[in-house]
Rosetta silent file (secondary structure, phi, psi, omega in degrees, C-alpha in Angstrom):
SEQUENCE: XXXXXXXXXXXXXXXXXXXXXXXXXXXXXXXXXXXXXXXXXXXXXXXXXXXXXXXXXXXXXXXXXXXXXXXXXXXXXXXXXXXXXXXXXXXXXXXXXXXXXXXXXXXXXXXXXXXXXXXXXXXXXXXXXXXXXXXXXXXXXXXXXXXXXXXXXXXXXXXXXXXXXXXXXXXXXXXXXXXXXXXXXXXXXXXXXXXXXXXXXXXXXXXXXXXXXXXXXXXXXXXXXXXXXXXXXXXXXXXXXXXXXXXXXXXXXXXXXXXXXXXXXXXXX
SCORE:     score description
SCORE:     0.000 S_00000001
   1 L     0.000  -37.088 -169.554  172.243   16.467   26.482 S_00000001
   2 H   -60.242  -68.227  173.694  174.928   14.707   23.843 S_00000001
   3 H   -30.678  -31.678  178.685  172.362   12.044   23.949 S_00000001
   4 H   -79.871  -79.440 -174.605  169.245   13.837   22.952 S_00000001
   5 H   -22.091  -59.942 -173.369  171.026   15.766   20.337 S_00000001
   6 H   -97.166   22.621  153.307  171.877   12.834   18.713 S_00000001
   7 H   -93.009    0.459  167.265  168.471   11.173   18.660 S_00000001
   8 H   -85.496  -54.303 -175.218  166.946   14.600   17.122 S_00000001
   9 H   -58.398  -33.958  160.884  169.897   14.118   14.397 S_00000001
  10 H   -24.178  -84.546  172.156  168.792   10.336   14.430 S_00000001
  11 H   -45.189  -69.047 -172.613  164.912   11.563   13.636 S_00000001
  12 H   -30.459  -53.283 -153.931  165.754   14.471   11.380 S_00000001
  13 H   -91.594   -3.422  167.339  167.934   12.141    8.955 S_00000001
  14 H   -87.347  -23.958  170.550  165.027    8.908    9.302 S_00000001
  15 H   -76.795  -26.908  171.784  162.492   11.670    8.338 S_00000001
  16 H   -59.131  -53.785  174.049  164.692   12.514    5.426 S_00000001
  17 H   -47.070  -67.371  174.416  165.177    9.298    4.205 S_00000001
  18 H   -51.042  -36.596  167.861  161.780    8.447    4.373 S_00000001
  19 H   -70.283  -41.325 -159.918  160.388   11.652    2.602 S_00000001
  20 H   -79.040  -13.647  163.612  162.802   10.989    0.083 S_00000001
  21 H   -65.116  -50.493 -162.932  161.293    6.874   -0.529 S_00000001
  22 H   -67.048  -63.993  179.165  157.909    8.534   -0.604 S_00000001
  23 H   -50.331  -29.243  171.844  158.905   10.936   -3.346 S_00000001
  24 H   -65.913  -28.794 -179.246  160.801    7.902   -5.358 S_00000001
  25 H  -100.539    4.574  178.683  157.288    5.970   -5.270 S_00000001
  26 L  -128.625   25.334  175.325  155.187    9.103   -6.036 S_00000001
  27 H  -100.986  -31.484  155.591  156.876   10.813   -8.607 S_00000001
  28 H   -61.659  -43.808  164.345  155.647    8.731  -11.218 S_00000001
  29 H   -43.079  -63.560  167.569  152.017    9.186  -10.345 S_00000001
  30 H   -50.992  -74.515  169.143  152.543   12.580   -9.923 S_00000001
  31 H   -10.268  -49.905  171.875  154.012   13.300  -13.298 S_00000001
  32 H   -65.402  -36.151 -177.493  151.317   11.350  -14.991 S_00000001
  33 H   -59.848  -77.956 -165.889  148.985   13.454  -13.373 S_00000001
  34 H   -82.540   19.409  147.390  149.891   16.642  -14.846 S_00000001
  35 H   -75.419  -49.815 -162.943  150.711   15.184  -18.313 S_00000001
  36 H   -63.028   10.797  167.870  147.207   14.137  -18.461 S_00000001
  37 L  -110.578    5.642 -153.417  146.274   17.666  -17.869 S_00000001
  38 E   -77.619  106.296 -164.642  148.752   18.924  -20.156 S_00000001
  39 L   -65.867   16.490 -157.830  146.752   21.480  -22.584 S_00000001
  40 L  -102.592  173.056  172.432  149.946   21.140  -25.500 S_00000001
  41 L   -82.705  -20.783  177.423  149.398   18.276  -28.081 S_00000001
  42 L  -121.907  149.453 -148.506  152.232   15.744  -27.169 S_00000001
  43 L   -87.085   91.506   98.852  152.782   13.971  -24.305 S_00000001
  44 L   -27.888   92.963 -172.393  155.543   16.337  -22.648 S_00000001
  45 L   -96.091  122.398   18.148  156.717   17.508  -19.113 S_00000001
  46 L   -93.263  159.787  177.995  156.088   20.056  -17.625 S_00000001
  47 L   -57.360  130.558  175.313  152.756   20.307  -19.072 S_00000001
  48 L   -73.132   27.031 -171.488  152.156   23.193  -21.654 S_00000001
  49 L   119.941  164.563 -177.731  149.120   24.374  -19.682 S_00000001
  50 E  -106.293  115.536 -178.153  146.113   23.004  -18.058 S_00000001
  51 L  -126.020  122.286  169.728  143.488   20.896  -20.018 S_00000001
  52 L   -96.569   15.413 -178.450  140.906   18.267  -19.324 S_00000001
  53 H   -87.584   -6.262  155.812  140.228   17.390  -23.191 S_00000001
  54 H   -72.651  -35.074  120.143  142.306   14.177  -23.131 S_00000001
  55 H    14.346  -83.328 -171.715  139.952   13.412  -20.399 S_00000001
  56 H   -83.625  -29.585  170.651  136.906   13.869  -22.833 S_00000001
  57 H   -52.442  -50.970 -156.997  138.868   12.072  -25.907 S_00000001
  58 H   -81.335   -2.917  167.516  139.298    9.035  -23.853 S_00000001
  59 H   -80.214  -30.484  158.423  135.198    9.484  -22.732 S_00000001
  60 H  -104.918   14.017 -177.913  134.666    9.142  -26.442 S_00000001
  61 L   -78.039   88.323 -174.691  137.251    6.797  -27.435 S_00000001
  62 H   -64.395  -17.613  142.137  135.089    3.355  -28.029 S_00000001
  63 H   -45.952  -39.379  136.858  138.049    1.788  -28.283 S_00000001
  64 H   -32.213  -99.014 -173.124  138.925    2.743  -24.818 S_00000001
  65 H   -49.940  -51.415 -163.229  135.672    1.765  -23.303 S_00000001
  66 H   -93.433   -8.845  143.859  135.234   -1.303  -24.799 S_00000001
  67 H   -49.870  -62.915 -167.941  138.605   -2.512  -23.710 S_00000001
  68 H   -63.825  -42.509  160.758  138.057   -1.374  -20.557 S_00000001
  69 H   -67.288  -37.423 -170.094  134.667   -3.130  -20.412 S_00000001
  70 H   -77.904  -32.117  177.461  136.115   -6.467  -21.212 S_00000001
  71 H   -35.464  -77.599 -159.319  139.259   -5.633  -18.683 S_00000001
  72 H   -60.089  -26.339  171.547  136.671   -5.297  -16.224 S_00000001
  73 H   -75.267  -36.952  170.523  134.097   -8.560  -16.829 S_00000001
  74 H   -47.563  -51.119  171.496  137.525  -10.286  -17.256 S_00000001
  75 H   -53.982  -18.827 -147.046  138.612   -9.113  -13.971 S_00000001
  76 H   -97.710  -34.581 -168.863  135.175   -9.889  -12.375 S_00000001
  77 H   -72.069  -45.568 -173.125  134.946  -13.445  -13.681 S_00000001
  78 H   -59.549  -23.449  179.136  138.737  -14.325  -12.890 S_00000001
  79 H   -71.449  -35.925 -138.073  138.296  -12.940   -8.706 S_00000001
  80 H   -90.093   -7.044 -169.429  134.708  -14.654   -8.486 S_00000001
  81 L   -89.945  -32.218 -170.680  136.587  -17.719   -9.968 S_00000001
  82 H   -83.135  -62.582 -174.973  139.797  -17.016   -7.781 S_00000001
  83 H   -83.919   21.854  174.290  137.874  -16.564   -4.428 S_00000001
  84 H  -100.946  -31.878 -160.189  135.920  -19.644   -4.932 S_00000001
  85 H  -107.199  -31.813 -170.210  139.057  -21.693   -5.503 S_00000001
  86 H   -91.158   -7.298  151.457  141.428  -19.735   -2.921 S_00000001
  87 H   -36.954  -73.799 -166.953  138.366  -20.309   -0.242 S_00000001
  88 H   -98.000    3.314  155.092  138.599  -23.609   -0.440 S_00000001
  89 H   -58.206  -52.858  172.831  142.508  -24.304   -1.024 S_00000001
  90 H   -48.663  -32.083  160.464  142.858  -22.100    2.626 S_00000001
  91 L   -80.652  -29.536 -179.456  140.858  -24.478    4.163 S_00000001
  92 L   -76.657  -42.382  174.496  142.260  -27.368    3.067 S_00000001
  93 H   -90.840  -12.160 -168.766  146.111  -26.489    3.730 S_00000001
  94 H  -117.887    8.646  172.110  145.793  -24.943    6.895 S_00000001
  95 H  -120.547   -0.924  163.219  142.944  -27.401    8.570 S_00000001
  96 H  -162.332   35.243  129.244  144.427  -30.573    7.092 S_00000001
  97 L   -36.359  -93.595  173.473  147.870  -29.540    5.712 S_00000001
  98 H    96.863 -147.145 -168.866  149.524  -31.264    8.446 S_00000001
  99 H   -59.789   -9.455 -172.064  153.375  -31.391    8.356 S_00000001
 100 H   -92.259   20.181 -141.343  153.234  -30.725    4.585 S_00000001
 101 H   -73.329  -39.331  177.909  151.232  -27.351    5.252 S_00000001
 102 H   -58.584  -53.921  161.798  154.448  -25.141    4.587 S_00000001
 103 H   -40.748  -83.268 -172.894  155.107  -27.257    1.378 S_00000001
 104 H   -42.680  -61.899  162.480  151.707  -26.644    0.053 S_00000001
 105 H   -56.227  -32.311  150.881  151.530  -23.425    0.892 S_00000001
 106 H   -63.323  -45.033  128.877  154.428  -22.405   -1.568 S_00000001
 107 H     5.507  -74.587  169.070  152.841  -24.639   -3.715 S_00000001
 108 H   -80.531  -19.179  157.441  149.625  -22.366   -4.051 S_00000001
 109 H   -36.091  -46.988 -139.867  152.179  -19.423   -4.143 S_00000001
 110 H   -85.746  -27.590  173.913  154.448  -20.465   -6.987 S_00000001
 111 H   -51.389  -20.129 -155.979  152.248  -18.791   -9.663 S_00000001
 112 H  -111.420  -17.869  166.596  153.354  -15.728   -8.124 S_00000001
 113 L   -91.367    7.543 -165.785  156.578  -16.568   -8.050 S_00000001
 114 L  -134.386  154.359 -175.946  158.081  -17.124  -11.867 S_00000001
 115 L   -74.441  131.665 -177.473  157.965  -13.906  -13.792 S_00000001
 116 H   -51.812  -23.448  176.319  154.562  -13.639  -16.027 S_00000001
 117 H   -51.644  -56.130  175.548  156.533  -13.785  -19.038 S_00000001
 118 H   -36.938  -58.042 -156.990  157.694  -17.265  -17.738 S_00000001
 119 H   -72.102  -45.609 -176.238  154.148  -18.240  -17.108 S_00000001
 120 H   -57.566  -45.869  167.761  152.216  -16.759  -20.124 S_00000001
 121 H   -78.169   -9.923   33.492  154.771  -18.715  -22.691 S_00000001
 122 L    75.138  -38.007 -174.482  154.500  -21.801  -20.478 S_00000001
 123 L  -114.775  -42.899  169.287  150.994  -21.720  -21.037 S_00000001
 124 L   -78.622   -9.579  164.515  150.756  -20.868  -24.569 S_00000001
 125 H   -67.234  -35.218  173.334  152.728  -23.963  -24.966 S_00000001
 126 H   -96.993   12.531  174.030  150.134  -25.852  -23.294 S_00000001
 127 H  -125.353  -34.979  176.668  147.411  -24.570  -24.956 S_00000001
 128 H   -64.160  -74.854 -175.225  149.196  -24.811  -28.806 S_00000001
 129 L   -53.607  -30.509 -178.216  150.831  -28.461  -27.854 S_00000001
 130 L  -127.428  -33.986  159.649  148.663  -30.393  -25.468 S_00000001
 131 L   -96.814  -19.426  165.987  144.904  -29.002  -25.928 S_00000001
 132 L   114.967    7.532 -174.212  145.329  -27.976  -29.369 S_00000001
 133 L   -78.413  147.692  178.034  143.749  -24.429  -29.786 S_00000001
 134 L   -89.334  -29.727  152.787  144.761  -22.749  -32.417 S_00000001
 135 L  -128.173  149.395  176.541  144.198  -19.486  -30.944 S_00000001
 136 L   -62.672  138.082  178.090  143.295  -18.621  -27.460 S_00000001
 137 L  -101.215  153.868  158.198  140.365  -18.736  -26.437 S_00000001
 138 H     5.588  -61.864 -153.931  138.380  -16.531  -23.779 S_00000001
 139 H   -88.929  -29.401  177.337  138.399  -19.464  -21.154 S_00000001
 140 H   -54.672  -34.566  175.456  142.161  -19.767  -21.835 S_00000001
 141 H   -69.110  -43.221  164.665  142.690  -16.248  -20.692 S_00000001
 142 H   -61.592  -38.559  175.875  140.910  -16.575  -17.832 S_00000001
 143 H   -44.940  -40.919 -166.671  142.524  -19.621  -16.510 S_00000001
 144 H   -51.462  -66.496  169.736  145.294  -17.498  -17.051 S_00000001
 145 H   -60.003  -21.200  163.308  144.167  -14.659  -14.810 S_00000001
 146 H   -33.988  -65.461 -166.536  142.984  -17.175  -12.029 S_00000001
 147 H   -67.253  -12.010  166.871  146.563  -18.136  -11.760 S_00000001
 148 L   -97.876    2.892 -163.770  147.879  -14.860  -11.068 S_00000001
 149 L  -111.685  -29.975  175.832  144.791  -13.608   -9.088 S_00000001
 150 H   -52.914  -42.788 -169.100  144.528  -16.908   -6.839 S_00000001
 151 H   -72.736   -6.012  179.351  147.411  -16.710   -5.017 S_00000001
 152 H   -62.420  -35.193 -155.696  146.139  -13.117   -3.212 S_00000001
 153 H   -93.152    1.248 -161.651  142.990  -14.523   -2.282 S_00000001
 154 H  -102.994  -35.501 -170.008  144.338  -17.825   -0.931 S_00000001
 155 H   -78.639  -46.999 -178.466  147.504  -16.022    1.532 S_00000001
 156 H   -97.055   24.906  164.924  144.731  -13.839    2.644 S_00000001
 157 H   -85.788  -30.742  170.351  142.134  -16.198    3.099 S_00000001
 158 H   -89.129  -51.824  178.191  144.517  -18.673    4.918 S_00000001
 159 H   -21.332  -50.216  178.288  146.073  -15.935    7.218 S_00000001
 160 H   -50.572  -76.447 -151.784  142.689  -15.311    8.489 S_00000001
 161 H   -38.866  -61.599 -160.640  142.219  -19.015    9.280 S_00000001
 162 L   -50.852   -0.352 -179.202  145.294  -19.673   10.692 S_00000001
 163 L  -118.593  -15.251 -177.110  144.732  -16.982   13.313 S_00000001
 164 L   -42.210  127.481  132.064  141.156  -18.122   13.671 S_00000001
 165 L   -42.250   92.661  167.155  139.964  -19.175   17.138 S_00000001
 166 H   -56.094  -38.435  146.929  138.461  -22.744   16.773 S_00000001
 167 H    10.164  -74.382  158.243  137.038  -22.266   19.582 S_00000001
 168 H   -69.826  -25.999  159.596  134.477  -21.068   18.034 S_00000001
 169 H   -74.262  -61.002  171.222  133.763  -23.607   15.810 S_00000001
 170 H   -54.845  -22.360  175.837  133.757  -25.944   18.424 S_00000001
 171 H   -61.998  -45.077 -162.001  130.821  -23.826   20.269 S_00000001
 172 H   -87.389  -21.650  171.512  128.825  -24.064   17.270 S_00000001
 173 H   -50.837  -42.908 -178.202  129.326  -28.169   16.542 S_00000001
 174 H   -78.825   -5.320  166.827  128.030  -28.328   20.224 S_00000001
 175 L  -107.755   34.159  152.652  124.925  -26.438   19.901 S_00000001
 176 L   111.823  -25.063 -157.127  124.134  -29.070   16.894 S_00000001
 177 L   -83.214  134.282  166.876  125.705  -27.068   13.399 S_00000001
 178 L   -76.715  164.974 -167.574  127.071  -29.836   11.058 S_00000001
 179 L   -52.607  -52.167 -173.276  130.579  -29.011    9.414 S_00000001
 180 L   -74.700  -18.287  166.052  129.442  -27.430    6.598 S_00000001
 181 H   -46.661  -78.539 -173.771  126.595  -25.266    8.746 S_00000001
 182 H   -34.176  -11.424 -172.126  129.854  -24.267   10.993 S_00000001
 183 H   -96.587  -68.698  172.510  131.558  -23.481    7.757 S_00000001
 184 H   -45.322  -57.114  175.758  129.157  -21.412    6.375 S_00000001
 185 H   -88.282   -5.756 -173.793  127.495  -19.645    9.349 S_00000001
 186 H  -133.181  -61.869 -158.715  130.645  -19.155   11.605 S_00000001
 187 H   -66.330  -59.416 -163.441  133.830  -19.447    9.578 S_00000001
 188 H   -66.561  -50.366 -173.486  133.785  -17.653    6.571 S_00000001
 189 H   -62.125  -20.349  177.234  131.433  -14.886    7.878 S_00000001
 190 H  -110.537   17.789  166.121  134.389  -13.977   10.651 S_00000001
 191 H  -128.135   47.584  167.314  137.390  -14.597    8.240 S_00000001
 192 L   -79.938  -37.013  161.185  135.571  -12.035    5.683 S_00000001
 193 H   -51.404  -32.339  151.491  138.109   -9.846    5.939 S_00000001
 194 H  -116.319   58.744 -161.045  140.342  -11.720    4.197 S_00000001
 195 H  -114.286  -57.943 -170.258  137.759  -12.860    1.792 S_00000001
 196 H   -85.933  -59.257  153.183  137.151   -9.573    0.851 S_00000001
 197 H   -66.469   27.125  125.500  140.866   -8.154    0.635 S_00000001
 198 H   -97.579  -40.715 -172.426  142.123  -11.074   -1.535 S_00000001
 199 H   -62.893  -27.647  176.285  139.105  -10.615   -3.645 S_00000001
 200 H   -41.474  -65.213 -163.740  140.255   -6.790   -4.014 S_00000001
 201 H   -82.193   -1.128  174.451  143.721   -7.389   -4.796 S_00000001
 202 H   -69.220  -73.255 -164.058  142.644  -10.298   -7.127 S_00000001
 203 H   -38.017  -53.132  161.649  140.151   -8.021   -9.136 S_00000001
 204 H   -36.061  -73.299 -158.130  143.604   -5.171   -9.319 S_00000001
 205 H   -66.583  -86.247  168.007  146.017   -7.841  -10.237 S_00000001
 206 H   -52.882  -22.919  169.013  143.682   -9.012  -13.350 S_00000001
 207 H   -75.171  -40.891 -176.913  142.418   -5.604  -14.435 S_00000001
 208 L  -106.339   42.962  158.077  146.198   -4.700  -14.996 S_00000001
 209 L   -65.503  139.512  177.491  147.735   -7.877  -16.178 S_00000001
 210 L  -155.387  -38.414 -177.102  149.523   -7.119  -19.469 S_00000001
 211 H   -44.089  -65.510 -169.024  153.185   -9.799  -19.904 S_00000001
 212 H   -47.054  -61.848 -179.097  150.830  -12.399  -19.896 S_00000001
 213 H   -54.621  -68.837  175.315  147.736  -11.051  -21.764 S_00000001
 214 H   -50.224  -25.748  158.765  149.681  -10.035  -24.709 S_00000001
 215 H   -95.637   -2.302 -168.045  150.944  -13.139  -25.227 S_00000001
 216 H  -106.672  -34.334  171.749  147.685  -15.493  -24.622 S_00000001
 217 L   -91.830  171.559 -149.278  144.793  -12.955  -26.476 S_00000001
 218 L  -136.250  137.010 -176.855  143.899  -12.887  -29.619 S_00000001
 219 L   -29.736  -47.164  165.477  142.959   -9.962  -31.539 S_00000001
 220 L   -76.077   21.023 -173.645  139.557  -10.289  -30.422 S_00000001
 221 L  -126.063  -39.391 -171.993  140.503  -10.299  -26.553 S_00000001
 222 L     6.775  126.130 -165.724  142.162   -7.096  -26.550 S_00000001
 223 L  -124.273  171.581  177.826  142.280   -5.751  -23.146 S_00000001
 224 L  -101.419   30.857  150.424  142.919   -2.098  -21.810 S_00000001
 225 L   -97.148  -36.553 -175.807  146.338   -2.426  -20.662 S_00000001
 226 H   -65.559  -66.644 -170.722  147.181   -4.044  -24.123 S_00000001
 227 H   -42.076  -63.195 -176.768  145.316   -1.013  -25.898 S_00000001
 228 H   -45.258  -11.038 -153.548  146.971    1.255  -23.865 S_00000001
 229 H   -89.248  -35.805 -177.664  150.497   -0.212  -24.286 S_00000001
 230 H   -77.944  -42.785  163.208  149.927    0.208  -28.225 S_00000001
 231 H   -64.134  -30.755 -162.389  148.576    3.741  -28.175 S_00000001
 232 H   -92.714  -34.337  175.072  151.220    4.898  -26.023 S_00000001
 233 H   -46.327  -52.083 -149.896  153.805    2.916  -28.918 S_00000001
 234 H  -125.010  -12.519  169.480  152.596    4.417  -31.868 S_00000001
 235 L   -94.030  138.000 -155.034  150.614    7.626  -30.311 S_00000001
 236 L  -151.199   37.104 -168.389  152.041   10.535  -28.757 S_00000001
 237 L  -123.393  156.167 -153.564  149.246   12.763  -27.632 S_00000001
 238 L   -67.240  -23.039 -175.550  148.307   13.089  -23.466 S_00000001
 239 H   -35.219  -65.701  169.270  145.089   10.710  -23.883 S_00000001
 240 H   -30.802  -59.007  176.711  147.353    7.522  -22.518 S_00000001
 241 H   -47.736  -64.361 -174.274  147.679    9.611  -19.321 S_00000001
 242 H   -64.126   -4.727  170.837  144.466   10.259  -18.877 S_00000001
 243 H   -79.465  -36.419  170.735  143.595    6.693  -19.108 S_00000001
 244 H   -65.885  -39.365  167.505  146.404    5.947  -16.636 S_00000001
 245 H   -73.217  -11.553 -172.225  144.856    8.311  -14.326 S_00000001
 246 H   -67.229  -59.852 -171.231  141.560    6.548  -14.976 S_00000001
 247 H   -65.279  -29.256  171.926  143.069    3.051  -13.691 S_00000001
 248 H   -57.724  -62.418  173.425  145.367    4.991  -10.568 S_00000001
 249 H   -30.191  -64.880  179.429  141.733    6.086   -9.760 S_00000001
 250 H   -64.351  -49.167  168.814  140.343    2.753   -9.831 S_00000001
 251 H   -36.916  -49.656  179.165  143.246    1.321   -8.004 S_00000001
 252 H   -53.977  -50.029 -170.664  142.544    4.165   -5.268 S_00000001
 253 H   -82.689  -29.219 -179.555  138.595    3.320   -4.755 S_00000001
 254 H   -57.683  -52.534 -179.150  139.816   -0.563   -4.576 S_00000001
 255 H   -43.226  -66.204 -163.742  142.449    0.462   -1.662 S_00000001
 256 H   -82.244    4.910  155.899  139.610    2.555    0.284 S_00000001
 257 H   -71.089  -77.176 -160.029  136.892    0.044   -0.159 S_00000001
 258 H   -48.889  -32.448  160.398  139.014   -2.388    1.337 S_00000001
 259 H   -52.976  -65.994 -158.831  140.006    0.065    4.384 S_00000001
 260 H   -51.408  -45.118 -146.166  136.375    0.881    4.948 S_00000001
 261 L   -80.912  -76.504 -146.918  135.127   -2.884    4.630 S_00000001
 262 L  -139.479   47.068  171.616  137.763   -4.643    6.659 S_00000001
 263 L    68.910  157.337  158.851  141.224   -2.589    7.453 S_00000001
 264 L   -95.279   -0.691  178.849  144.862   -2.817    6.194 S_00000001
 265 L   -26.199  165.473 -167.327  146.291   -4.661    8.824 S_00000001
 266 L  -136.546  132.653 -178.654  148.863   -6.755    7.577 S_00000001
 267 L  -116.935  136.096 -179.292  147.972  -10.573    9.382 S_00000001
 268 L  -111.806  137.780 -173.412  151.154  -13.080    9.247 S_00000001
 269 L   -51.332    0.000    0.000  150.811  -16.720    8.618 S_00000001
């Protein structure tokens, strides 16, 4: 009886704890939510009333949108650019990696590791001092987002392998498929899952990049975490929220595409 009792006190107080993490990670979201609904003129909690016309400002803000369009072709170029390169790094360390595979693998990591601040002057250093632009250019930015966007698609693009059945690969060399057939028609299509969830979490990770991005564009790169960061500086009306709710949103359809197309499972090297 003692026993039971104190595994119900056990549960009760892990269920506390645990509501009370969940409220520490969702009380900013919430909060943003009902500023951006907030019908008062300044951005102020609790919300003066309920309004969707920051909403419609930031649907006619061209500033907005055309940040937000380059955010997103930025984002699109740096994943398709990311899962091309962390494809075939994942293959490389974990099917002929050998003893150094562990090495390497930290290796493809270490972008991910140093603070962006770190990386972004590090890189503007290299771009003033050893190629010589005077301003950044486009393709400079993008390298830039590669290097933070690669390492998702390469740990979950190697996970996959490394859990792989060869097996199967050997079935198909013996009914005739040459490496790269077997690569193409059997590997990749049954490692998609983490093909497709690194490309997610690339495409996330470069739509909201902002240490970095502020120091590497150029007036003419302007992205819509930068806009936002400056509106919200010198502006004091709910529109930043509703733009925040815009991107929570987008975050949200990235999460449930990747649950429909291939689970959350979490796979360990």
């Amino acid at each position: 009886m003692k026993h039971n009792t104190r595994r119900h006190k056990t549960s009760v107080g892990y269920k506390i704890v645990l509501g009370a993490i969940y409220m520490f990670i969702l009380a900013p979201q919430i909060i943003i939510v009902l500023v951006s609904v907030n019908a008062g003129q300044y951005l102020t909690f609790p919300p003066q009333g309920f309004s969707i016309k920051w909403f419609v400002e930031f649907a006619h803000s061209e500033v907005f949108l055309t940040t937000m369009r380059r955010s997103f072709i930025l984002a699109a170029c740096a994943t398709t650019v990311s899962v091309a390169l962390g494809i075939i790094s994942a293959y490389s360390v974990v099917r002929f990696g050998g003893r150094f595979r562990k090495q390497l693998r930290l290796f493809m990591l270490s972008p991910r590791l140093f603070p962006a601040v770190i990386t972004g002057v590090a890189l503007l250093i290299f771009y003033y001092r050893v190629i010589g632009w005077g301003t950044t250019s486009y393709w400079g930015l993008l390298f830039a987002h590669v290097l933070v966007s690669f390492p998702y698609v390469f740990l979950a693009v190697s996970s996959q392998l490394y859990n792989f059945d060869l097996a199967l690969e050997e079935a198909a060399r013996t009914l005739g498929a040459n490496k790269l057939r077997t690569l193409v028609k059997v590997t990749l299509p049954l490692n998609k899952a983490g093909i497709i969830s690194g490309a997610v979490f690339a495409f996330v990770v470069s739509y909201t990049e902002l240490p970095m991005t502020m120091l590497l564009a150029g007036r003419n790169l302007t992205t819509l975490p930068m806009q936002l960061y400056d509106y919200i500086r010198w502006s004091f009306d709910p529109t930043g929220a509703a733009v925040g709710i815009v991107n929570i949103f987008l975050a949200l359809v990235a999460v449930w595409i990747t649950e429909k197309l291939v689970g959350l499972e979490t796979l360990r090297w």
